[in-house]
VOTORKOL-459096 format. One record per atom (N, C-alpha, C, O): residue in three letters; atom name; x, y, z. Coordinates in nm, 4 decimals, padded with zeros to 6 digits. Layout:
N
R lumkol vonu        X        Y        Z
R    ALA   CA        X        Y        Z
...
This chain:
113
R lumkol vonu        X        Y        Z
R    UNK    N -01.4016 -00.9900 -03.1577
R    UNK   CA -01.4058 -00.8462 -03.1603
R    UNK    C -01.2752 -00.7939 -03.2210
R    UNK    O -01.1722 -00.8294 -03.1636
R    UNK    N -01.2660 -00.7285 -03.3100
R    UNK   CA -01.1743 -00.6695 -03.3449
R    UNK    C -01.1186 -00.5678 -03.2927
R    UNK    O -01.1909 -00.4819 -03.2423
R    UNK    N -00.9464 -00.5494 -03.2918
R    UNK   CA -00.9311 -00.4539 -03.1847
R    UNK    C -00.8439 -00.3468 -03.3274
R    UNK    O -00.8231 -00.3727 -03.4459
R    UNK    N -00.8135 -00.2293 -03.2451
R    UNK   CA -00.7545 -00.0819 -03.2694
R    UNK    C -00.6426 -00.1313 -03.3100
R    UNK    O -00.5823 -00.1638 -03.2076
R    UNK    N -00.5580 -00.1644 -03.4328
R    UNK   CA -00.4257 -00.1845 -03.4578
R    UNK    C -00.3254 -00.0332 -03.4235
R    UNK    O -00.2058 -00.0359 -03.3944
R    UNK    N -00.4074  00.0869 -03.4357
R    UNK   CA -00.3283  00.1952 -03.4528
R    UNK    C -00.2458  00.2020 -03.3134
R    UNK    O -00.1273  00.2180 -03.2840
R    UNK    N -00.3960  00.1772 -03.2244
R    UNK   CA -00.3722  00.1788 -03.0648
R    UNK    C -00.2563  00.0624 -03.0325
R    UNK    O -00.1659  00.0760 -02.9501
R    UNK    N -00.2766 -00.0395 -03.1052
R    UNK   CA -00.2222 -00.1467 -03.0188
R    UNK    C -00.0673 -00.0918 -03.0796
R    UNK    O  00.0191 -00.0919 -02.9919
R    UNK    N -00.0265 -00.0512 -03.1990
R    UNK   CA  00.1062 -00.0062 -03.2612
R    UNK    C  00.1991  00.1572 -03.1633
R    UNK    O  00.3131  00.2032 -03.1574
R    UNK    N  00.1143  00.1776 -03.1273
R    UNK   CA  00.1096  00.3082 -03.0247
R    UNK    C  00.1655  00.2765 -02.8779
R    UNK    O  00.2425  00.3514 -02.8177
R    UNK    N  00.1237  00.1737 -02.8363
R    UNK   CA  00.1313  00.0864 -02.7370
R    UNK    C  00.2509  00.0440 -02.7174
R    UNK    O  00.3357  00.0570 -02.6292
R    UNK    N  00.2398 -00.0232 -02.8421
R    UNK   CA  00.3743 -00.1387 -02.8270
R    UNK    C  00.4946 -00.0189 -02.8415
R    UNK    O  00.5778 -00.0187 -02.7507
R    UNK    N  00.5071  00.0644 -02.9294
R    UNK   CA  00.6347  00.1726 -02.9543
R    UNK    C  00.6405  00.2274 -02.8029
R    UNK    O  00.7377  00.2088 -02.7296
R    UNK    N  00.5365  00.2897 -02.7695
R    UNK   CA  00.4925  00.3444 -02.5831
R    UNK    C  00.6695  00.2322 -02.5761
R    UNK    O  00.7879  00.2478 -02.6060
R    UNK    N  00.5883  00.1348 -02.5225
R    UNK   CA  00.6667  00.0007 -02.4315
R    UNK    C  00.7920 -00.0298 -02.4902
R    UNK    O  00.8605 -00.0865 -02.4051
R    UNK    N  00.8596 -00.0163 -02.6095
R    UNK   CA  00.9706 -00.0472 -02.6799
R    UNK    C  01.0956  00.0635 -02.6170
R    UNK    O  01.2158  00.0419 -02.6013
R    UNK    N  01.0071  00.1995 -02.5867
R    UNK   CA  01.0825  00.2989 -02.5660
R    UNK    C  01.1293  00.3055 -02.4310
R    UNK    O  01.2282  00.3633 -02.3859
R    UNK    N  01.0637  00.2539 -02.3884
R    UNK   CA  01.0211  00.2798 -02.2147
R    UNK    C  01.1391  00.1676 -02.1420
R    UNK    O  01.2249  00.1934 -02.0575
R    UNK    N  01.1167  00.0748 -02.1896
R    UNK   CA  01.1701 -00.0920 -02.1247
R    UNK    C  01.2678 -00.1514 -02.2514
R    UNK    O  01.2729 -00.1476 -02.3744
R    UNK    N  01.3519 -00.2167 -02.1194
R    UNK   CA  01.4824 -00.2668 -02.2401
R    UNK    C  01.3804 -00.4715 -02.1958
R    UNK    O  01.4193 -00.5827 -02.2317
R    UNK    N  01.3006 -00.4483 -02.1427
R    UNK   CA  01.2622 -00.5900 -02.1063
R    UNK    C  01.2153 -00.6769 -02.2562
R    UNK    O  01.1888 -00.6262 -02.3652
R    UNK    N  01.2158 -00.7915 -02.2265
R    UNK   CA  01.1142 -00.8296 -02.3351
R    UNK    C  00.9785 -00.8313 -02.3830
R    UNK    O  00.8823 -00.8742 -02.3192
R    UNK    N  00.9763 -00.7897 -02.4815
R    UNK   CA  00.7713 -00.7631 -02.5231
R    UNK    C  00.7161 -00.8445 -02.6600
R    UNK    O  00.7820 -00.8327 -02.7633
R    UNK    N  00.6087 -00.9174 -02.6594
R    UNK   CA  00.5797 -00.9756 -02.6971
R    UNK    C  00.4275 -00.9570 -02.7069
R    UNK    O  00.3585 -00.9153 -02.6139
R    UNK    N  00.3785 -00.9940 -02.8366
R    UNK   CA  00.2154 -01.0295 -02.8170
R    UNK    C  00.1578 -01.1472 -02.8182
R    UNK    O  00.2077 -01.2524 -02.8583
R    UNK    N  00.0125 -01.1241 -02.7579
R    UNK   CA -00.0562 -01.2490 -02.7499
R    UNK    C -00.1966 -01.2141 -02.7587
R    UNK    O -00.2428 -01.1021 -02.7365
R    UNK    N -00.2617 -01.3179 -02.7928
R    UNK   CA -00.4148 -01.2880 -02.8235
R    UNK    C -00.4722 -01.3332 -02.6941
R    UNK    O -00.4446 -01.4370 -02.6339
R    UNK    N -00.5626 -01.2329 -02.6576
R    UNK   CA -00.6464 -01.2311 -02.5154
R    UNK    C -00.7322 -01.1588 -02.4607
R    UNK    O -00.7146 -01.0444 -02.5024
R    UNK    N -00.8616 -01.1650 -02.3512
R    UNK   CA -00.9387 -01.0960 -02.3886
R    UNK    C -01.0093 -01.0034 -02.4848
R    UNK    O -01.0305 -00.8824 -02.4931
R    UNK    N -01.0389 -01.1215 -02.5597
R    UNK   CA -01.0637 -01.0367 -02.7032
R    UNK    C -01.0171 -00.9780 -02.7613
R    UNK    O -01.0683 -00.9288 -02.8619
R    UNK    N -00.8712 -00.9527 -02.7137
R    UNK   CA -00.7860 -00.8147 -02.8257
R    UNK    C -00.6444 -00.8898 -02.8164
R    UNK    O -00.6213 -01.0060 -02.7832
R    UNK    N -00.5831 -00.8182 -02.8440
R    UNK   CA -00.4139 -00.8238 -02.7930
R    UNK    C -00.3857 -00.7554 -02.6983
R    UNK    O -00.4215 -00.6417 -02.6677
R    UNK    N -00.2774 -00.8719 -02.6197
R    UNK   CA -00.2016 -00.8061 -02.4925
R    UNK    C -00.1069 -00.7971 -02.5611
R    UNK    O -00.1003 -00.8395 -02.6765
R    UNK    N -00.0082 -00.7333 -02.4927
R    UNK   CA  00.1559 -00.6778 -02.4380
R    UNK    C  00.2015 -00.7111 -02.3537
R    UNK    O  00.2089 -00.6521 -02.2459
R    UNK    N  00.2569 -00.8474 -02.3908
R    UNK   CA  00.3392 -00.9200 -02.2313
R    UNK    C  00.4997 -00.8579 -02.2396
R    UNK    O  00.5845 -00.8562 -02.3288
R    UNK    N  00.4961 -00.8209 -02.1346
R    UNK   CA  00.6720 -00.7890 -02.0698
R    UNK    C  00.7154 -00.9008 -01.9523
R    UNK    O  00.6595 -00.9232 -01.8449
R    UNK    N  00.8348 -00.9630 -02.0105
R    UNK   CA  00.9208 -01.0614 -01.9629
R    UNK    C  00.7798 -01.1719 -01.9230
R    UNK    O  00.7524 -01.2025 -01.8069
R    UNK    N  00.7069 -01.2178 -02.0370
R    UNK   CA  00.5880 -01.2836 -02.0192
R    UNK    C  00.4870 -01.2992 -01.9360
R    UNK    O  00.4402 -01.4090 -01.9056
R    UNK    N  00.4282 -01.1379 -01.8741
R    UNK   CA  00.3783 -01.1317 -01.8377
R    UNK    C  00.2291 -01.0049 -01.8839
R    UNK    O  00.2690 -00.8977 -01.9294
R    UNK    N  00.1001 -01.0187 -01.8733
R    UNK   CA  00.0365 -00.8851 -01.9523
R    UNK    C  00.0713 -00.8001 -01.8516
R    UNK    O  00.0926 -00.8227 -01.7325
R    UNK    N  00.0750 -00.6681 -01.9348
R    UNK   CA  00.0937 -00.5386 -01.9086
R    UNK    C  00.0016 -00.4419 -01.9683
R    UNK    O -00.0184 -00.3310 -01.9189
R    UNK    N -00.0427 -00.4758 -02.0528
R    UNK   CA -00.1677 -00.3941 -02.1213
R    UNK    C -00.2317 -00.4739 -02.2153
R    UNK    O -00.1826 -00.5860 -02.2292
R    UNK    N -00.3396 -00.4427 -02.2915
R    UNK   CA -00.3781 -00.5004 -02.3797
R    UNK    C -00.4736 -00.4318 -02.4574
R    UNK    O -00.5531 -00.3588 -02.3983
R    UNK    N -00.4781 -00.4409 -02.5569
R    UNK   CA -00.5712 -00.3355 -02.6425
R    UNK    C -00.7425 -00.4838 -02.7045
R    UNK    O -00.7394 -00.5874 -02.7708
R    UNK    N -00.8220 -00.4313 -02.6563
R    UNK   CA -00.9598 -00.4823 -02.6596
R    UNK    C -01.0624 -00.3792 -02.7113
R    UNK    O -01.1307 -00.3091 -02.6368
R    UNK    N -01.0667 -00.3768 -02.8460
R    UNK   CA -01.1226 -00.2869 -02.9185
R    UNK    C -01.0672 -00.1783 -02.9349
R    UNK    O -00.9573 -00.1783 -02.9904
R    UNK    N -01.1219 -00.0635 -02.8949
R    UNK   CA -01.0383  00.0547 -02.9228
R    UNK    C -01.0305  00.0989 -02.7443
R    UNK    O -01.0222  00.2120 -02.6964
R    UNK    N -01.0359 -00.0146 -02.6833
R    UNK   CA -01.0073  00.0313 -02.5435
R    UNK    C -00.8614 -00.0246 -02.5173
R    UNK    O -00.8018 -00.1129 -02.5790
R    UNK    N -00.8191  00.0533 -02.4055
R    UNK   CA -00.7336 -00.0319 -02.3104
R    UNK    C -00.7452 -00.0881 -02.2088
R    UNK    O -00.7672 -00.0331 -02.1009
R    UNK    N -00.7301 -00.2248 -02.2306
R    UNK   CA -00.7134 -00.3480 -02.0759
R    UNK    C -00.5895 -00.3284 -01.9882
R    UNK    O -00.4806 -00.3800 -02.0131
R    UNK    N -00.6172 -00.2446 -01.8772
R    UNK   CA -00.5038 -00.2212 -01.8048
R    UNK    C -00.5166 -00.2817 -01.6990
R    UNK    O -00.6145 -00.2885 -01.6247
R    UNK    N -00.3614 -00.3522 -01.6861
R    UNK   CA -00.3646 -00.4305 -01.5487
R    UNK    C -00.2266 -00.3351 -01.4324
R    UNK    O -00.1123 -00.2991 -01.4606
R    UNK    N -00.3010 -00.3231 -01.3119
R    UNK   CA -00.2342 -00.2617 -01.2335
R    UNK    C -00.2383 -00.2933 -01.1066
R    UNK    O -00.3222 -00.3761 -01.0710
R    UNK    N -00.1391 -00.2282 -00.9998
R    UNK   CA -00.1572 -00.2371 -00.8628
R    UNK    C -00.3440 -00.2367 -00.8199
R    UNK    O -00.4132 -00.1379 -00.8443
R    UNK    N -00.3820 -00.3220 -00.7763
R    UNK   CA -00.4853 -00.3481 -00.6880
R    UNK    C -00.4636 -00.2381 -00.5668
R    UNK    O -00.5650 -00.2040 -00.5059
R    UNK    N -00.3795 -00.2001 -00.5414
R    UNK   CA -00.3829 -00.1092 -00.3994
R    UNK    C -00.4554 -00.0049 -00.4562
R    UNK    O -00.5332  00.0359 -00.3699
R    UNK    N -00.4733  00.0871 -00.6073
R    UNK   CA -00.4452  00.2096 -00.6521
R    UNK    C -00.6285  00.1756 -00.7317
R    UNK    O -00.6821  00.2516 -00.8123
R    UNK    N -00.6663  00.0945 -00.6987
R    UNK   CA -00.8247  00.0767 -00.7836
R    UNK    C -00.9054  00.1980 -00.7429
R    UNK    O -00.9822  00.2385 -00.8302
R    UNK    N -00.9037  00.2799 -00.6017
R    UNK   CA -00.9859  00.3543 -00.5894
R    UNK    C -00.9269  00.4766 -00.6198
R    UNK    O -01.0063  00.5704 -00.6276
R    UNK    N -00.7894  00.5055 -00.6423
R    UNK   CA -00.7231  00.6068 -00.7437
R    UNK    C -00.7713  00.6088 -00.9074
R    UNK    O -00.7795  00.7156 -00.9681
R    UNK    N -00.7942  00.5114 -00.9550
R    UNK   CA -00.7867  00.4759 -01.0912
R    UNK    C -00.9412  00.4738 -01.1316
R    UNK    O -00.9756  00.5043 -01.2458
R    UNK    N -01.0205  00.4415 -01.0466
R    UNK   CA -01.1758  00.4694 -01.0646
R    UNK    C -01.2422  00.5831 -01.1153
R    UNK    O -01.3501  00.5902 -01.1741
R    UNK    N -01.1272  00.7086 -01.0701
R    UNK   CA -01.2001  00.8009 -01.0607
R    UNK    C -01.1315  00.9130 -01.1910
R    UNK    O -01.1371  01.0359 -01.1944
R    UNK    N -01.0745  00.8262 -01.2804
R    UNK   CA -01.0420  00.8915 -01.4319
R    UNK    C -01.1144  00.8983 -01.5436
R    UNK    O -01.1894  00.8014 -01.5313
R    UNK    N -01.1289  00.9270 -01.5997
R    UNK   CA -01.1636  00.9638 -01.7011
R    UNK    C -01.1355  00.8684 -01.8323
R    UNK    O -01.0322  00.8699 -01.8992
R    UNK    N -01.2424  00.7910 -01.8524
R    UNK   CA -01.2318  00.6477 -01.9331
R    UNK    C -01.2410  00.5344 -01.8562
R    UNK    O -01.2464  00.4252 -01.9128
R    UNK    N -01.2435  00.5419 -01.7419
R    UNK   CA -01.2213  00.4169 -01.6467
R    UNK    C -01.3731  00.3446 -01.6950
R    UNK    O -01.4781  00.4035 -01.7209
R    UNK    N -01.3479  00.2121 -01.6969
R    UNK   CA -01.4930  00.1087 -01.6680
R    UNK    C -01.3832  00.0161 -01.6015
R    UNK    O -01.2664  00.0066 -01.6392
R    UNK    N -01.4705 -00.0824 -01.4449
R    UNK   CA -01.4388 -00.1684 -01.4180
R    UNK    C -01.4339 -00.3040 -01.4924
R    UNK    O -01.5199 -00.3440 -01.5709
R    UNK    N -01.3275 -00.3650 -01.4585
R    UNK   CA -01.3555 -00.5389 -01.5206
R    UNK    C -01.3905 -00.6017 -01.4720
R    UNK    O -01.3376 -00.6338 -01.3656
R    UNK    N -01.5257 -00.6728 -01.5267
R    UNK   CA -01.5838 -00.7958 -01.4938
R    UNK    C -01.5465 -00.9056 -01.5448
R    UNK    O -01.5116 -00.9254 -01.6612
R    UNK    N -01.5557 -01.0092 -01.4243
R    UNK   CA -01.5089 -01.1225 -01.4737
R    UNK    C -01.6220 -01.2052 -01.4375
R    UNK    O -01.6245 -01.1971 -01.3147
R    UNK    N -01.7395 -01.2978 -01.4830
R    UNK   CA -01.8138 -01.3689 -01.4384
R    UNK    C -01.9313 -01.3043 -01.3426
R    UNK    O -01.9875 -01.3683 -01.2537
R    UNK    N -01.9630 -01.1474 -01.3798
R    UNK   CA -02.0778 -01.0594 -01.2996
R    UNK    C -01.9456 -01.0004 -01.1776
R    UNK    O -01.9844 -00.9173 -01.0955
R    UNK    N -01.8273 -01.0360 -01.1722
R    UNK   CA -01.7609 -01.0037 -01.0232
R    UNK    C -01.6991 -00.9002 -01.0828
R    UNK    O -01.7012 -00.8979 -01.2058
R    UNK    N -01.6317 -00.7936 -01.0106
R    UNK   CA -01.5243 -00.7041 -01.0308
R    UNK    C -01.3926 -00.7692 -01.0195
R    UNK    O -01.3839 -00.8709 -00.9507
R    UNK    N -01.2818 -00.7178 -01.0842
R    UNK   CA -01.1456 -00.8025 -01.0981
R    UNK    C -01.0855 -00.6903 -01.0604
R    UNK    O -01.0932 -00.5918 -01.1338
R    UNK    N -01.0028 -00.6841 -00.9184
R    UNK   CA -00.9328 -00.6177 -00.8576
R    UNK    C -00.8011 -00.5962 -00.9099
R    UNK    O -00.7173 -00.6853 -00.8958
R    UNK    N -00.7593 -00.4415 -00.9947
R    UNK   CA -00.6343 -00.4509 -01.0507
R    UNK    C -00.6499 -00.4397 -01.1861
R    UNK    O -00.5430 -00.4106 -01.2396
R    UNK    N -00.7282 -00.4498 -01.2517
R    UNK   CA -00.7739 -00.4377 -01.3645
R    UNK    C -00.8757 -00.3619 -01.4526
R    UNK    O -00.9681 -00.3096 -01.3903
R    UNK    N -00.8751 -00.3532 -01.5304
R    UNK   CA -00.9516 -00.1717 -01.5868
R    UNK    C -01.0098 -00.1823 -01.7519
R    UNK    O -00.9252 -00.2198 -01.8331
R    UNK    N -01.0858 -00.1654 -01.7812
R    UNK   CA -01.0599 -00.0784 -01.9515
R    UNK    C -01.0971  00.0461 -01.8952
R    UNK    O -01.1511  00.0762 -01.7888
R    UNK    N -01.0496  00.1205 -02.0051
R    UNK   CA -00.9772  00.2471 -02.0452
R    UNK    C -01.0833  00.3235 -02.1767
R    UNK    O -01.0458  00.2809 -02.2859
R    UNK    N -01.1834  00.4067 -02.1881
R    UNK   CA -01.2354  00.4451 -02.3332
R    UNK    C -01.1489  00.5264 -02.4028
R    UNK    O -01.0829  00.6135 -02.3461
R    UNK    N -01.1446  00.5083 -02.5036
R    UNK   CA -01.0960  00.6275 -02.5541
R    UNK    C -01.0195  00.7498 -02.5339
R    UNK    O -00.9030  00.7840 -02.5538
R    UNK    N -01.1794  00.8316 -02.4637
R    UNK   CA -01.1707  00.9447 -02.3911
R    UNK    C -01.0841  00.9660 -02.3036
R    UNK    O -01.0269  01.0712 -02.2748
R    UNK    N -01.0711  00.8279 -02.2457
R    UNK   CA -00.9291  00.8687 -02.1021
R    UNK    C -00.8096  00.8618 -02.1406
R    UNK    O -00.7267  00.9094 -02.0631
R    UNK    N -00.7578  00.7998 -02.2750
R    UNK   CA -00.6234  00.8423 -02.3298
R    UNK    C -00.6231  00.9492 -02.4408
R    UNK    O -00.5159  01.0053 -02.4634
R    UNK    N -00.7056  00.9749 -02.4950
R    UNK   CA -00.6786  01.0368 -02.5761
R    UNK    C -00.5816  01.1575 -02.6453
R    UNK    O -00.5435  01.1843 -02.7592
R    UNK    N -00.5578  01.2342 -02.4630
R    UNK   CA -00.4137  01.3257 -02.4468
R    UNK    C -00.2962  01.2170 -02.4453
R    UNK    O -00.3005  01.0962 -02.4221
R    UNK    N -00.1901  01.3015 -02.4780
R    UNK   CA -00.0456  01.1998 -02.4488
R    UNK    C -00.0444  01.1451 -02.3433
R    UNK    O -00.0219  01.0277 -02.3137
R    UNK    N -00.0871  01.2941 -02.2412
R    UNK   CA -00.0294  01.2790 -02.1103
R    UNK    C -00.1130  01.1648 -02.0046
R    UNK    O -00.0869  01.1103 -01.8974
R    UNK    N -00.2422  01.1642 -02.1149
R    UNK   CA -00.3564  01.0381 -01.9713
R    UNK    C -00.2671  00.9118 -02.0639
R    UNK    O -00.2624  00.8020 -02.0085
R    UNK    N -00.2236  00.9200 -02.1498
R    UNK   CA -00.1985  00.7736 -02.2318
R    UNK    C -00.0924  00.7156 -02.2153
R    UNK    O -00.0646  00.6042 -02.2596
R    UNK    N  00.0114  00.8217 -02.1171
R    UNK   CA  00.1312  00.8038 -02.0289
R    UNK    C  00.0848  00.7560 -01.8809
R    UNK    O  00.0888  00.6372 -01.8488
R    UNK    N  00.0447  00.8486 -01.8021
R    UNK   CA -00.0418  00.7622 -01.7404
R    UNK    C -00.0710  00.6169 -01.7254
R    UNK    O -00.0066  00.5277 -01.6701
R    UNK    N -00.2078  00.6161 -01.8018
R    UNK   CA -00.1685  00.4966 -01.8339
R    UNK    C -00.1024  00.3627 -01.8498
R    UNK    O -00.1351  00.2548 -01.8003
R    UNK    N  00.0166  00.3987 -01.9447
R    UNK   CA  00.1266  00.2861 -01.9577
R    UNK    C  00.2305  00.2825 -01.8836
R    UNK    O  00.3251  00.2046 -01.8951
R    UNK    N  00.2092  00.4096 -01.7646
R    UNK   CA  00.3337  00.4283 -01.6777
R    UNK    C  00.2581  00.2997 -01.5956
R    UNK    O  00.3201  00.1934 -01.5937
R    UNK    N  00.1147  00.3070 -01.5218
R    UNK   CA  00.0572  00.2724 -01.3887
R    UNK    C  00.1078  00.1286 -01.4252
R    UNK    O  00.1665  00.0649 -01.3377
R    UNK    N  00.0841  00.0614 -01.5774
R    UNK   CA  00.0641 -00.0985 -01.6405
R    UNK    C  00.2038 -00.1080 -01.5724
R    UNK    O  00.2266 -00.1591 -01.4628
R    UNK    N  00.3244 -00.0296 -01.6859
R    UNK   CA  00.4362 -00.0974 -01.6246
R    UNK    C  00.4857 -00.1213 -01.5344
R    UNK    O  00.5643 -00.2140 -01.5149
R    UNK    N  00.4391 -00.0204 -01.4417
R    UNK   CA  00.5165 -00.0358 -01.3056
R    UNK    C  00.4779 -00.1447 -01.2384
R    UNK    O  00.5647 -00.2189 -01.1925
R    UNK    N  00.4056 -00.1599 -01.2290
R    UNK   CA  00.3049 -00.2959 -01.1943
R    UNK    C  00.4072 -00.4223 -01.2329
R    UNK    O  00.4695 -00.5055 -01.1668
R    UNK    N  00.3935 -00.3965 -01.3561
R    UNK   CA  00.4546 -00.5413 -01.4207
R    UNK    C  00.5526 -00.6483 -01.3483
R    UNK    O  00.5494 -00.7714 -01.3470
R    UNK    N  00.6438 -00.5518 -01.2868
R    UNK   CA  00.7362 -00.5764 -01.2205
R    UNK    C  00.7227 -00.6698 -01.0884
R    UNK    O  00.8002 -00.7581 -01.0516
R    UNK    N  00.5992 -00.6244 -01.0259
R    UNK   CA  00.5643 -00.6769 -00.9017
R    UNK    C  00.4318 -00.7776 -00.9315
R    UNK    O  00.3680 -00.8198 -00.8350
R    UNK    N  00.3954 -00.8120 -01.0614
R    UNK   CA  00.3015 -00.8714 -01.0638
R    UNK    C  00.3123 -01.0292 -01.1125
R    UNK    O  00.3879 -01.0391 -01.2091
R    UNK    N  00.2661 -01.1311 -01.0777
R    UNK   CA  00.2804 -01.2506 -01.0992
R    UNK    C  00.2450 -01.3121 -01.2230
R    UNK    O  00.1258 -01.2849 -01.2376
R    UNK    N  00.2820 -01.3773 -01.3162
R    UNK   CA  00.2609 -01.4595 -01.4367
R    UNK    C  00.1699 -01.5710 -01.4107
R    UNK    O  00.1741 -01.6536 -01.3194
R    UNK    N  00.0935 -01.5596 -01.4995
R    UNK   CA -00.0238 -01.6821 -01.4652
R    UNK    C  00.0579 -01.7851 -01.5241
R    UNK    O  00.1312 -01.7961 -01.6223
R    UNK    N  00.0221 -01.8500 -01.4369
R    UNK   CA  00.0485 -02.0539 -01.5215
R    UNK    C  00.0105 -02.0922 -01.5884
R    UNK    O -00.1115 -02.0871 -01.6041
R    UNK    N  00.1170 -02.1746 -01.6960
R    UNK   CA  00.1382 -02.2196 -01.7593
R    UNK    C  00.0429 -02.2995 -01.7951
R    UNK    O  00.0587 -02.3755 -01.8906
């Protein structure tokens, strides 16, 4: 699947500005992520966003505007999101957004190696 370069370039500047951490890409779920200090933090999967976040905040985050849950194998994946369009399309949901990923980042674990 081909993903949104504009989005994913949008993204990454978002995260360049934001964090003195390290950022990096990688190919995943079908699109590109945005790993900070090697870990994902977002990822652009078509012209959506794959947002990974606090699991505590899923029934906050359900109820926005662009939200679809992630499935993983028919299951829901707790903490995790795409995003349409529609729900970033203002600055301010697309801040949002990359605020909920990063903050996360911090407290969230790196898959193995």
């Amino acid at each position: 699947m081909p993903f949104d370069a504009a989005l994913l370039q949008r993204a990454s500047s978002w995260l360049h500005c934001h964090t003195n951490h390290r950022i990096e890409e990688k190919k995943m779920f079908r699109g590109v992520a945005l790993m900070v200090d090697g870990k994902m933090c977002v990822c652009i999967s078509g012209d959506n966003l794959l947002c990974r976040f606090n699991p505590a905040l899923q029934e906050e985050v359900a109820g926005k505007t662009g939200y679809e849950e992630m499935l993983m194998k028919g299951k829901s994946l707790s903490g995790y999101c795409y995003v349409h369009p529609e729900g970033f399309k203002k600055e301010k949901d697309f801040e949002y957004w990359m605020n909920l990923c990063l903050d996360y980042n911090s407290k969230a674990k790196a898959s193995k190696k």
